[in-house]
Phi, psi and omega in degrees: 000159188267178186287327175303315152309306171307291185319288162357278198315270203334312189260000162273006173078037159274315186307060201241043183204018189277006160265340190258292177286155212280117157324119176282124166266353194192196212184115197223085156261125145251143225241116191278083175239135279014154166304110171126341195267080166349067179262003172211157168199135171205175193187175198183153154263179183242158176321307195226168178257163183250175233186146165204133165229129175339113170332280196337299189294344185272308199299286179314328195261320169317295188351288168295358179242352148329316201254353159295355172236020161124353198262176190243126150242172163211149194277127170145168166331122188221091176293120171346324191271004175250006179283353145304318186268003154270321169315326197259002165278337197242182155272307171205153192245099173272122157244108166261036167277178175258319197219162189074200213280302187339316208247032171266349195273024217216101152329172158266149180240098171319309171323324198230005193236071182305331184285166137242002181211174185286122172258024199241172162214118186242155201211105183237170200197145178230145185225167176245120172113013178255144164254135148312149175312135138293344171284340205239127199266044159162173214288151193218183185236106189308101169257124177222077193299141200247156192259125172087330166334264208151227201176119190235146180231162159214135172186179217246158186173190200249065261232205176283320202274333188111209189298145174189184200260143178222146173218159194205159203187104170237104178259152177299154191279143156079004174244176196296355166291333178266083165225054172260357192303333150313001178036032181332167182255177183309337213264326209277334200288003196244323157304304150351294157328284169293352178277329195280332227269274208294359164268301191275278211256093169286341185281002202212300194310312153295000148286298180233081169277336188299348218299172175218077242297182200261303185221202184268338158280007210262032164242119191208126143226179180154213204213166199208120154261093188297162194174149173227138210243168175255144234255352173202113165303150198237125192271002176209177180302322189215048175217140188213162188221139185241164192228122208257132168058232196280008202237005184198314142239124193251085174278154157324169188238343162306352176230040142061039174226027176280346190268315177302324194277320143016277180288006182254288180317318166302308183278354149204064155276283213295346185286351198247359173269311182298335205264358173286327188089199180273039167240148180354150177298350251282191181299338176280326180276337196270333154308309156318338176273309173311299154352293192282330144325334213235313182302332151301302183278015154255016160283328180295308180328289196292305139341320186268329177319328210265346210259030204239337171257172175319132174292133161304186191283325192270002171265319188286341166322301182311316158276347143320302203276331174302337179289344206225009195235136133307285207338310163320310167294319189278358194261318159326304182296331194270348182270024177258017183282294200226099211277320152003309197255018151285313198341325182231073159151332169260321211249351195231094186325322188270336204271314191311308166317316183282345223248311193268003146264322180314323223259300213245012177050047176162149181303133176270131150024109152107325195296166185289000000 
């Protein structure tokens, strides 16, 4: 998570882990064109540093303190067909899964949801026995885009075990990043990895020729179709239900913003729950409430959509000139903080040109 995400958690006294995971201070890609071949690197530091903690380790310990502060869970299956009588039980009813039937009673919204099938196939894995960049002057978050590939990420964080390593793969269908359908366990997926490490990013193999997967859980692949849904169903004649995070925008997990948006989407559910008072939930605040959600999260769309095909010309400009601009590079990097501030100049061809002749004193290459 970014800093900005953090910050959210931290004041709702969510943060509860900011001694055990290591500050990401910066954000380093390089980039394999032929596979296997260095043709870019570039890095920044961030503004604020970012943090990653195991889901398993977060989920669990929020649960217990759900109910250390007065709330009840209870545990089991939750079939599309009982969210009526939780609907008429409640004030208001949030579905915050990410997948599966729950979060199909949630249309699709056709406007914003160009895919129909997945275009990453993923594969993540947490080791123990990965090295830091030696080059890099403190934990950074490894972006390593592959040409035609895919994309392998690494970066330092925290598990059930303790300090450890998290690496991800997200490959293009049908090419050599995709061979998880076999759904592996930690041994095969981390042999996996190093066979892929070491013909394409010889440069990350040697960082985690050691690695060791952590624990007997320490593997997930699967596949992710983004899409955006319309945030609210309604299960009875006068019951409606809203729809939270991923369970209504759903991104590629290639641009790192599933957790961030999360913590947004959380922060403003509860400002718009606190600021009602007592009256009914209904369809209108809870369409209004999403609204006030979505001027934020379409910005990650239209970002992670953009990193999930070849960049158009004026984003790959940019990150040309980032290799030889700090400044450039820092302002890119930092925007995966808040993808909201790429909006008028990385997501917009003409601002991007002008942002980058203001920078490099001349019209770039290629431009319009």
């Amino acid at each position: 998570m970014f800093g900005p995400a953090l910050a959210l958690e931290r004041a709702a006294g969510l943060d509860l882990w900011e001694a055990e995971a290591p500050p990401l201070t910066g954000l380093r890609l390089a980039a394999a064109d032929p596979p296997g071949t260095l043709s870019a690197r570039l890095s920044a530091t961030l503004d604020e540093p970012a943090r990653s903690v195991d889901q398993r380790v977060k989920t669990a310990r929020w649960l217990e303190l759900v109910e250390e502060r007065g709330g009840r869970v209870e545990y089991g299956a939750v079939e599309p067909g009982q969210l009526e009588r939780i609907a008429a039980a409640h004030d208001l009813t949030v579905v915050a899964t990410g997948h599966g039937p729950l979060s199909e009673i949630f249309g699709r919204d056709a406007r914003h949801s160009p895919y129909d099938r997945p275009r990453r196939h993923l594969a993540a894995l947490y080791a123990h026995g990965v090295a830091r960049d030696p080059r890099a002057p403190g934990a950074q978050v490894r972006t390593n885009p592959v040409a035609d590939l895919g994309e392998f990420f690494a970066m330092e964080g925290t598990t059930v075990s303790g300090p450890c390593a998290m690496l991800m793969w997200t490959a293009r269908p049908g090419g050599p990043f995709d061979c998880w359908q076999d759904r592996p366990g930690p041994d095969a997926t981390a042999a996996r990895t190093l066979e892929l490490l070491r013909t394409h990013l010889p440069w990350e193999y040697e960082l985690c020729a050691g690695l060791e997967p952590t624990d007997a859980g320490a593997a997930l692949t699967g596949a992710v179709t983004p899409v955006v849904r319309h945030p609210v169903a309604r299960v009875a004649e006068d019951r409606h239900v809203l729809g939270m995070a991923d369970a209504v925008v759903l991104n590629d997990p290639v641009s790192g913003q599933g957790a961030n948006s999360a913590a947004r989407c959380a922060d403003t559910y509860l400002r718009a729950v606190l600021a009602h008072g007592d009256r009914p939930f209904d369809r209108t605040w809870m369409l209004r409430t999403f609204a006030a959600y979505w001027e934020h999260a379409r910005h990650v769309t239209a970002f992670s959509n953009m990193l999930l095909e070849p960049l158009p010309g004026h984003a790959a400009r940019i990150l040309e000139a980032a290799a030889g601009h700090p400044e450039v590079a820092h302002r890119y990097f930092n925007g995966y903080a808040d993808p909201a501030s790429l909006q008028d100049w990385f997501m917009d061809a003409d601002r991007a040109d002008a942002y980058l002749t203001a920078v490099t004193g001349r019209a770039p290459a290629g431009s319009a």
